[in-house]
C-alpha positions in Angstrom: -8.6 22.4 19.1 -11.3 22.1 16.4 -9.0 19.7 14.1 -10.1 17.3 17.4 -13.1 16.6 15.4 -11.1 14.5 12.7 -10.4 12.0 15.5 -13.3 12.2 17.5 -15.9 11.8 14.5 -14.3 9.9 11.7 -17.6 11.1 9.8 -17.1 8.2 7.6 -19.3 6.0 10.1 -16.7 3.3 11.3 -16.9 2.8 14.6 -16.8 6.5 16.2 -19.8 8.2 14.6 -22.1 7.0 17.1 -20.4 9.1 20.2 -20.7 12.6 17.9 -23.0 15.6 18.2 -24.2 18.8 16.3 -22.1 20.9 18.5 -19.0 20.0 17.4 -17.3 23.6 17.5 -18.3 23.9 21.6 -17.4 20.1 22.7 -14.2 19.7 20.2 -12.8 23.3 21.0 -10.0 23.1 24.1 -10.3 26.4 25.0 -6.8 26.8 26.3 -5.2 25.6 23.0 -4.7 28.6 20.2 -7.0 27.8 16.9 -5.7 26.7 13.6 -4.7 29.5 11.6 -4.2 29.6 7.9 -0.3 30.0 8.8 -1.1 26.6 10.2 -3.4 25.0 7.5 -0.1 23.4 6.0 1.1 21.4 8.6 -2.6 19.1 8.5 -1.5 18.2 4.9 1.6 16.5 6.4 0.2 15.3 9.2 -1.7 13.4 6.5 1.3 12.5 4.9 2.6 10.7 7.5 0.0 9.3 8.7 -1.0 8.0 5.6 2.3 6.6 4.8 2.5 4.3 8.1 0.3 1.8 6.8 2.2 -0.9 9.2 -0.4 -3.4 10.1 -3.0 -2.2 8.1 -1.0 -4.1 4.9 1.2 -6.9 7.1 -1.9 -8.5 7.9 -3.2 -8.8 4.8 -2.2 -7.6 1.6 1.3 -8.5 1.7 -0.1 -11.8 2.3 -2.6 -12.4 0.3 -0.8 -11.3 -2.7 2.0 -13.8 -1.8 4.7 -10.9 -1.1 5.1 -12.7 2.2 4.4 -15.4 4.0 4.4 -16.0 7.9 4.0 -19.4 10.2 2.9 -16.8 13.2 -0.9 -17.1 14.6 -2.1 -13.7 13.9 -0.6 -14.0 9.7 -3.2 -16.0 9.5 -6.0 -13.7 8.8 -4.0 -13.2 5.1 -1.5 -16.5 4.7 -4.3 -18.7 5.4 -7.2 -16.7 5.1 -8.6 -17.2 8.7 -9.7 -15.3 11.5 -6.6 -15.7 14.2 -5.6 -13.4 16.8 -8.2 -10.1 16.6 -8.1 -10.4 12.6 -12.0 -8.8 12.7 -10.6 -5.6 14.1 -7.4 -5.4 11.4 -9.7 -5.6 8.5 -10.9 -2.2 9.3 -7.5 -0.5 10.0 -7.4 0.4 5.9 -10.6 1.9 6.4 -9.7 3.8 9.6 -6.1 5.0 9.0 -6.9 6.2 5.3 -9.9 8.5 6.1 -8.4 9.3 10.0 -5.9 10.8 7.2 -8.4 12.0 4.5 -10.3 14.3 7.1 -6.9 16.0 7.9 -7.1 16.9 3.9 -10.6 17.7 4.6 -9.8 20.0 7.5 -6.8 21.4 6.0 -9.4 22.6 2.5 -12.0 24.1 4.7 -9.7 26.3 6.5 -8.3 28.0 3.2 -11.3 27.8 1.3 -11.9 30.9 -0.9 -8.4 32.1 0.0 -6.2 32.8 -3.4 -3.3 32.4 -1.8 -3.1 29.1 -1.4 -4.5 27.7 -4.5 -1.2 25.4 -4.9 -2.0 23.8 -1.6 -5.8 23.5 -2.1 -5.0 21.6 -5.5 -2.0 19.6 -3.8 -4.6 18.6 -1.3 -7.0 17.4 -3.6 -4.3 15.0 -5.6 -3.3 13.8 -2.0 -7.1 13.5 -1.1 -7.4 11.3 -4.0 -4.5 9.1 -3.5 -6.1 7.9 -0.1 -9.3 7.4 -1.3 -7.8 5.3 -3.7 -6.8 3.0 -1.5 -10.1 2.8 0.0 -12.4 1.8 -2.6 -9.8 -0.7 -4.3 -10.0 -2.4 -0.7 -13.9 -2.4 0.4 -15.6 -1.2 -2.9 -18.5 1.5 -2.6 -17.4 3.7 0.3 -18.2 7.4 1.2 -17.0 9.7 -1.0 -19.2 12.7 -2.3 -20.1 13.1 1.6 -17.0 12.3 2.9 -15.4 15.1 5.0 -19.2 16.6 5.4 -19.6 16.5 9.1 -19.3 20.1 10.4 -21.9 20.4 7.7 -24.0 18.1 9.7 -23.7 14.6 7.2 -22.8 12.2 9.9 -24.2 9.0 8.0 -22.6 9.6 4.4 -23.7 7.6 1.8 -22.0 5.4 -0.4 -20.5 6.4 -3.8 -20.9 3.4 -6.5 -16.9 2.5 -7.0 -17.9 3.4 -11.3 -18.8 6.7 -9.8 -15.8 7.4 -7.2 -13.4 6.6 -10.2 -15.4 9.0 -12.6 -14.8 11.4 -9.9 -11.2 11.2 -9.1 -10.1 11.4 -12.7 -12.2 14.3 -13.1 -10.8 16.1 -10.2 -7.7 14.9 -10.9 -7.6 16.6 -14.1 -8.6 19.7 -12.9 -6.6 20.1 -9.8 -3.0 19.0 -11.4 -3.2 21.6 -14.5 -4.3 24.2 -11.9 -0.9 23.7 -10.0 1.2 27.0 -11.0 4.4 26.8 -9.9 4.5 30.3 -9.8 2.0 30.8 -7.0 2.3 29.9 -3.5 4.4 27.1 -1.7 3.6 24.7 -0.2 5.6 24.3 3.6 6.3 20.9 5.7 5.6 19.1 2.5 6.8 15.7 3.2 6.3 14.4 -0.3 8.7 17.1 -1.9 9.3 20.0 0.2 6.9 22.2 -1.3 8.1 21.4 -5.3 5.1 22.5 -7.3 6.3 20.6 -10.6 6.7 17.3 -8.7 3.4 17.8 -7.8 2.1 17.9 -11.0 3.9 15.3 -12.0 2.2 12.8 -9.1 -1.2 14.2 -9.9 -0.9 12.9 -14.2 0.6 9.8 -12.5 -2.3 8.8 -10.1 -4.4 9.9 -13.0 -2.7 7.2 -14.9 -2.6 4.6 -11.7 -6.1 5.2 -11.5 -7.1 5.1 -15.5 -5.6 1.6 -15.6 -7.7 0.3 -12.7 -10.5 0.0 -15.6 -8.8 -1.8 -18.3 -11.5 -4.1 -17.4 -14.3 -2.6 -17.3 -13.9 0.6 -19.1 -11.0 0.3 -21.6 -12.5 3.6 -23.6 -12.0 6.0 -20.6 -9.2 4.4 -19.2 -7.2 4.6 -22.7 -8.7 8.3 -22.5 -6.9 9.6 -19.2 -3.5 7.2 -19.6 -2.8 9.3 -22.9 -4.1 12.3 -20.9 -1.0 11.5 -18.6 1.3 11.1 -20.9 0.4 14.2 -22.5 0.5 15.6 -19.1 3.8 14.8 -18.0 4.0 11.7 -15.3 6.7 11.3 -13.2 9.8 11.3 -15.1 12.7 9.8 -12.7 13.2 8.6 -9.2 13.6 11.7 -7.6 9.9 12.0 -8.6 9.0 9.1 -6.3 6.1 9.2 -3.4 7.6 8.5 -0.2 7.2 9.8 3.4 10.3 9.3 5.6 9.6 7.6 9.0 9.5 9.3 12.5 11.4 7.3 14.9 10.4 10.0 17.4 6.8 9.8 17.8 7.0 6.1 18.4 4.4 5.5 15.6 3.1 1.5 16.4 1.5 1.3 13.2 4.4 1.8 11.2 5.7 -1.8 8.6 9.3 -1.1 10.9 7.6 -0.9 14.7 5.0 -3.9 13.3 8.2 -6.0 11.9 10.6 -5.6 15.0 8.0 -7.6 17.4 9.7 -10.6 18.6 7.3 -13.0 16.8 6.9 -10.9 13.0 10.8 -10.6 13.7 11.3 -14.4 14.1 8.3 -15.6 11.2 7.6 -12.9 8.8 9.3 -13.9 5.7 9.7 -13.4 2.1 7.2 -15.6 0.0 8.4 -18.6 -2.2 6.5 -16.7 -5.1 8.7 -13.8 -5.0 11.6 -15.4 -4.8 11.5 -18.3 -6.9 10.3 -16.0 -9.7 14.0 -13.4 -9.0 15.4 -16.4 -8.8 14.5 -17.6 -12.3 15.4 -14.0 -13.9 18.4 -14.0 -12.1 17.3 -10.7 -10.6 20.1 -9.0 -8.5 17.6 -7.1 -6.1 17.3 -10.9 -3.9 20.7 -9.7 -2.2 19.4 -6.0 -1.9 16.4 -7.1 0.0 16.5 -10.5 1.5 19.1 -12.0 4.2 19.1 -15.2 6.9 20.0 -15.0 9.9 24.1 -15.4 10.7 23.3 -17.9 13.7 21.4 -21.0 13.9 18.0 -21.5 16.7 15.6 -19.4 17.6 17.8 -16.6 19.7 19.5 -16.1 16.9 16.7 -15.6 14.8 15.2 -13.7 17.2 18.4 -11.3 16.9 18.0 -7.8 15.6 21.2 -7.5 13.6 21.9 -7.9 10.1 22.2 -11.5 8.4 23.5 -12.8 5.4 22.2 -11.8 2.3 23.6 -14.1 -0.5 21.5 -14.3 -3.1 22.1 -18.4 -3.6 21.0 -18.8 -0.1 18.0 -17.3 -0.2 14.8 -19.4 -0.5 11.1 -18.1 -0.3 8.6 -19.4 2.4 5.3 -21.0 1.0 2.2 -19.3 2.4 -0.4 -21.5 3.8 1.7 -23.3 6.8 2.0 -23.3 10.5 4.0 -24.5 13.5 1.5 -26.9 15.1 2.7 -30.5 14.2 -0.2 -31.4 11.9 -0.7 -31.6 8.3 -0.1 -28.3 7.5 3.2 -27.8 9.9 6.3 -26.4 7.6 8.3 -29.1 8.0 6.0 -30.6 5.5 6.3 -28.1 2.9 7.2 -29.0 -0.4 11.2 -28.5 -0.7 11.4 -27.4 2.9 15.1 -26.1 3.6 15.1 -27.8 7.6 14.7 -26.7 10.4 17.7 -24.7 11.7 19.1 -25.9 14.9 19.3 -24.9 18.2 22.7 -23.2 19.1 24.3 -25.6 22.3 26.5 -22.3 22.9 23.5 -20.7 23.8 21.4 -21.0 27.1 17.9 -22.4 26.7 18.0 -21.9 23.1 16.0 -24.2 20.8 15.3 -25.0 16.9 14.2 -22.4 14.6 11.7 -24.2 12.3 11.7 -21.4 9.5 15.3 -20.2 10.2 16.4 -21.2 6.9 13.7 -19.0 4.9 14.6 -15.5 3.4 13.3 -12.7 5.6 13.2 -8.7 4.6 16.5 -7.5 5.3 16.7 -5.6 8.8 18.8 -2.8 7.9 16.5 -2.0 5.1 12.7 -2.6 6.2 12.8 -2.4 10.2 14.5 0.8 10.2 12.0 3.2 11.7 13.3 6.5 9.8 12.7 4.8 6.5 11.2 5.9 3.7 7.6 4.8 3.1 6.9 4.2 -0.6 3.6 5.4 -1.9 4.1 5.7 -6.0 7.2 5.3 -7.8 8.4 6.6 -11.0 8.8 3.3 -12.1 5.1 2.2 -11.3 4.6 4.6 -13.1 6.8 3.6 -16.1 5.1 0.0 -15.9 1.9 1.7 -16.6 2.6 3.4 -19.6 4.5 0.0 -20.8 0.9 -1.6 -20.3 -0.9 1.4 -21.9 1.3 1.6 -25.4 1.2 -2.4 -25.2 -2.3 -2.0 -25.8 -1.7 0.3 -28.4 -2.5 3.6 -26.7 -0.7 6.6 -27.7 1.6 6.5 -24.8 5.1 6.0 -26.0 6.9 3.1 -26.7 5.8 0.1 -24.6 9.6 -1.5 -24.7 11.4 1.8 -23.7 9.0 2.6 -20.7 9.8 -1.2 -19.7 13.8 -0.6 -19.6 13.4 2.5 -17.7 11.1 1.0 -15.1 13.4 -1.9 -14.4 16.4 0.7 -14.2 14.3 3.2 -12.0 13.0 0.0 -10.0 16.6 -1.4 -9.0 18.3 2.6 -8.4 14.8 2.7 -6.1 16.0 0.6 -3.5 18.8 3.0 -3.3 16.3 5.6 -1.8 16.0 3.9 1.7 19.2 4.6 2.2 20.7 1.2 3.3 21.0 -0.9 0.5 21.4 -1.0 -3.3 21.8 -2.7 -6.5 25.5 -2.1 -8.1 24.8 -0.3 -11.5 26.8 -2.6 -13.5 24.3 -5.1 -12.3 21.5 -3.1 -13.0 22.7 -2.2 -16.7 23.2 -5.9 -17.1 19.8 -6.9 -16.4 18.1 -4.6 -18.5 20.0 -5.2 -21.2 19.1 -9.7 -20.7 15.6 -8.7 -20.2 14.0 -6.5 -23.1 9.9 -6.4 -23.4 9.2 -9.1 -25.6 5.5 -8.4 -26.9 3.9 -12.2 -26.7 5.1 -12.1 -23.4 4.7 -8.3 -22.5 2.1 -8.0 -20.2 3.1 -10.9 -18.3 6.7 -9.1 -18.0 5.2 -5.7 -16.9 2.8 -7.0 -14.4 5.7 -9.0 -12.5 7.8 -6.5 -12.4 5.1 -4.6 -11.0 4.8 -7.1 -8.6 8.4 -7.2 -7.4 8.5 -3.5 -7.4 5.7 -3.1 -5.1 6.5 -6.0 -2.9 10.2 -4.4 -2.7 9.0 -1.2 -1.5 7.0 -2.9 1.0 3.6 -1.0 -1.0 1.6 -4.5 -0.6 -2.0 -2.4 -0.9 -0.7 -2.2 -4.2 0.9 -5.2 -5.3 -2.5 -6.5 -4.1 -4.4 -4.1 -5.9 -2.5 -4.6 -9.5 -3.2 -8.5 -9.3 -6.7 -8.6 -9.0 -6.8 -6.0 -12.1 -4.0 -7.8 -14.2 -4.0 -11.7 -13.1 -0.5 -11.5 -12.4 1.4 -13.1 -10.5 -0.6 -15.9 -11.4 -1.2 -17.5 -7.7 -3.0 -20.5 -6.2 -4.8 -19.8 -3.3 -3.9 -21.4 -0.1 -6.0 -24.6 1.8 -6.5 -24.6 5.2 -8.9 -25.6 7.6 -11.9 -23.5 8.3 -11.2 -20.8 6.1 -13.1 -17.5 5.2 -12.4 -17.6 1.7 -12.5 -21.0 0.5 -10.7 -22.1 -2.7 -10.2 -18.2 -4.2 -7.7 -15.5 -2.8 -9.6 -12.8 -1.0 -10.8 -9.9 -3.6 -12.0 -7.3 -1.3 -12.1 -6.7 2.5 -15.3 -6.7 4.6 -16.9 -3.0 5.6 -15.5 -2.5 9.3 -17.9 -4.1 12.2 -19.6 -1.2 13.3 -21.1 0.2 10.1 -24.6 -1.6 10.5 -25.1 0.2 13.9 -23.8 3.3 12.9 -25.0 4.1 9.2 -27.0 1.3 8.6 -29.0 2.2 5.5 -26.4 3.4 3.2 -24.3 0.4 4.7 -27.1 -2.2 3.3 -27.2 -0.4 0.3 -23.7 -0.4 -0.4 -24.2 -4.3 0.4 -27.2 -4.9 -1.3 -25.0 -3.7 -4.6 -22.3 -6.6 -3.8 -22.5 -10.3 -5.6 -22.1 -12.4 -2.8 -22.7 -9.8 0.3 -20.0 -7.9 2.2 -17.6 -10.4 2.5 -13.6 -11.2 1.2 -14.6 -13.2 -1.8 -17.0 -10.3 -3.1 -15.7 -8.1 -5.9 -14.9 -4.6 -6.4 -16.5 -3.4 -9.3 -13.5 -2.7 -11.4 -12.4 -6.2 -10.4 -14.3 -8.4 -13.1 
């Protein structure tokens, strides 16, 4: 089939560019499979979806890690705990890149086929919010990337060049604009919509929140046009409850390995991935009632038993964070050494063979919740969303009331974790809270970037909990020590382009390189990151 092209030429340059050709229609086309139709134009937009939404390792690795969501003792962690290459970390860094526009030409695809046609204007506009939500995440993680020419290579644009980052964010609020007050919810629906079954005014209601997502990226470096579009959104009409929310539900039955569930439930992310001591120290000191919602320990003692897929115990005075930047090699930087480490939980003598479980004792994501394969994927919430428009009036943009958006986020943000469909926070708790933690202005952006930061880490959305703290400062963090790392004495700020762009578009790669401080490499900004 010709949509073979968007796997077989990822026309962004990454590693697959090199094994194309001109004739794409003759050496792409499987001459025993039926062409894509327009009836069938739909279905590519949800296969970008989901594929999309299964960000799995792409974020585990590093992300969640670097932005001390999580923390892990287990070799290949490394590459974000400590900041090291361990395991085959080079490769990771460029599963962002690959997933996102493997996804992005399905967009692509999916816009050339219904091109022109008035019918489907809804799912033309649709596809260009969605468009713009993955390349989103693409130039917050690398920076410059190709944009203007990205999707371009049926037209013959195999070595795209690089957008400047200023430029990619002029563009997406732009088309942004444009495409979410086209939607008309009169005109045509959209089918296998896995984002909300084909709901036109939800639609909308994503498209004026990206635009705001995207408008606070510049606070900055552009506060003038980022004030500009955030009151555009409000004015808009941004997402306005939880049912609003940006999630993909998991298949279970395509085995998908690169989903957070199928990456978690391997023996050793199972046994060592756990919650960071930065998350839960700081729900801890607020008393937050989301710790027994999302964190457990294990109910037995050793390593089988932490090994064991089952539920544990999730009361919230046992739970205890895991400092990032430790191992399990008997040295200096071994666990056990850990400022206020819990010890090490003992092997079970019940159990054959078993031995000690060195980080049995920390918090881990709860397995009912995160390593259920058919869960929902967070990709925006209403109460992101909310935080955003907290930040906006805070800084005196005409955006509503800074305090009100604040209570509804941390309302929307508990009733959230309702939404995967295995846990919850009881509402009496969640009207409680609310009511002991009002916005306090000397203290409000420190108060709406934290909760921003336990929101996102909660629904497992770590591209942009990592994302928010580089633009806000908050949490404030201090970046891990460890022997021969690859960012020394700074959290990493953007990831490297992916190893095989130098071979395979190598002047627009330099360029794009050239425009870095400090060359492609983790400690390099992002240009709204300043």
């Amino acid at each position: 089939m010709k949509k073979r092209l968007i796997y077989s030429c990822l026309l962004v340059g990454a590693t697959f560019v090199a094994g194309c050709t001109k004739n794409f229609d003759q050496v792409n086309t499987d001459p025993t499979k039926v062409e894509p139709t327009l009836a069938t134009a739909p279905y590519l937009m949800s296969q970008a979806q989901i594929k999309f939404s299964n960000s799995g390792y792409d974020q585990l690795l590093y992300q969640s890690m670097w932005s001390q969501s999580l923390a892990s003792t287990y070799d290949y962690y490394g590459n974000g705990d400590k900041y090291i290459y361990a395991g085959s970390g080079r490769d990771y860094y460029a599963r962002t890149w690959n997933t996102s526009y493997g996804a992005s030409t399905l967009v692509d695809e999916m816009k050339i086929m219904i091109k022109g046609n008035a019918s489907y204007t809804n799912l033309d506009n649709c596809g260009t919010i969605l468009r713009m939500l993955i390349l989103q995440r693409i130039t917050d993680a690398y920076g410059d990337i190709p944009f203007s020419q990205e999707g371009q290579a049926k037209a013959g644009v195999f070595t795209p060049v690089f957008d400047t980052q200023q430029s990619i964010y002029t563009s997406m609020l732009s088309q942004l604009e444009t495409a979410t007050a086209a939607l008309d919810a009169s005109k045509d629906k959209i089918p296998a919509d896995l984002f909300y079954a084909g709901d036109i005014s939800k639609w909308k209601k994503l498209g004026y929140s990206l635009m705001l997502r995207a408008a606070m990226r510049l606070t900055k470096v552009d506060a003038v046009t980022a004030q500009k579009y955030a009151e555009k959104a409000y004015a808009g009409g941004a997402m306005a409850s939880i049912d609003d929310n940006a999630k993909v539900k998991a298949d279970n039955s395509n085995n998908n390995g690169n989903s957070d569930a199928a990456a978690l439930l391997v023996t050793d992310d199972f046994r060592e991935v756990r919650w960071s001591k930065t998350l839960i120290d700081y729900m801890k000191l607020t008393n937050d009632p989301r710790i027994s919602a999302i964190a457990e320990i294990s109910t037995g003692t050793g390593k089988k038993a932490n090994e064991n897929q089952v539920a544990g115990i999730n009361t919230a005075s046992l739970q205890v964070g895991m400092p990032n930047g430790y191992d399990l090699k008997g040295g200096s930087t071994d666990i056990s050494h850990a400022p206020g480490y819990p010890g090490t939980s003992p092997a079970d003598p019940s159990v054959t063979n078993d031995a000690a479980a060195p980080v049995g004792k920390y918090s881990r994501p709860q397995f009912a919740v995160y390593d259920d394969r058919n869960r929902y994927n967070f990709l925006m919430t209403y109460g992101e969303s909310e935080l955003l428009f907290a930040e906006a009036a805070t800084r005196g943009w005409n955006t509503g009331t800074a305090a009100t958006h604040y209570a509804n986020a941390l309302t929307a943000d508990m009733q959230t974790l309702g939404q995967f469909g295995t846990t919850s926070v009881p509402a009496t708790s969640i009207t409680t809270y609310v009511a002991a933690h009002p916005l306090v202005p000397a203290t409000a952006l420190q108060q709406i970037n934290m909760e921003y930061f336990v929101e996102t880490s909660a629904t497992f959305n770590f591209n942009e909990t990592w994302a928010n703290w580089r633009r806000s400062g908050y949490p404030v963090l201090t970046p891990v020590t460890y022997p021969n790392q690859f960012a020394v004495s700074t959290i990493p700020r953007r990831i490297p382009y992916p190893l095989g762009l130098p071979s395979t578009n190598a002047a627009n790669y330099a360029a794009a390189v050239a425009r870095l401080t400090g060359g492609d490499t983790f400690t390099a900004k992002v240009w709204w990151d300043k």
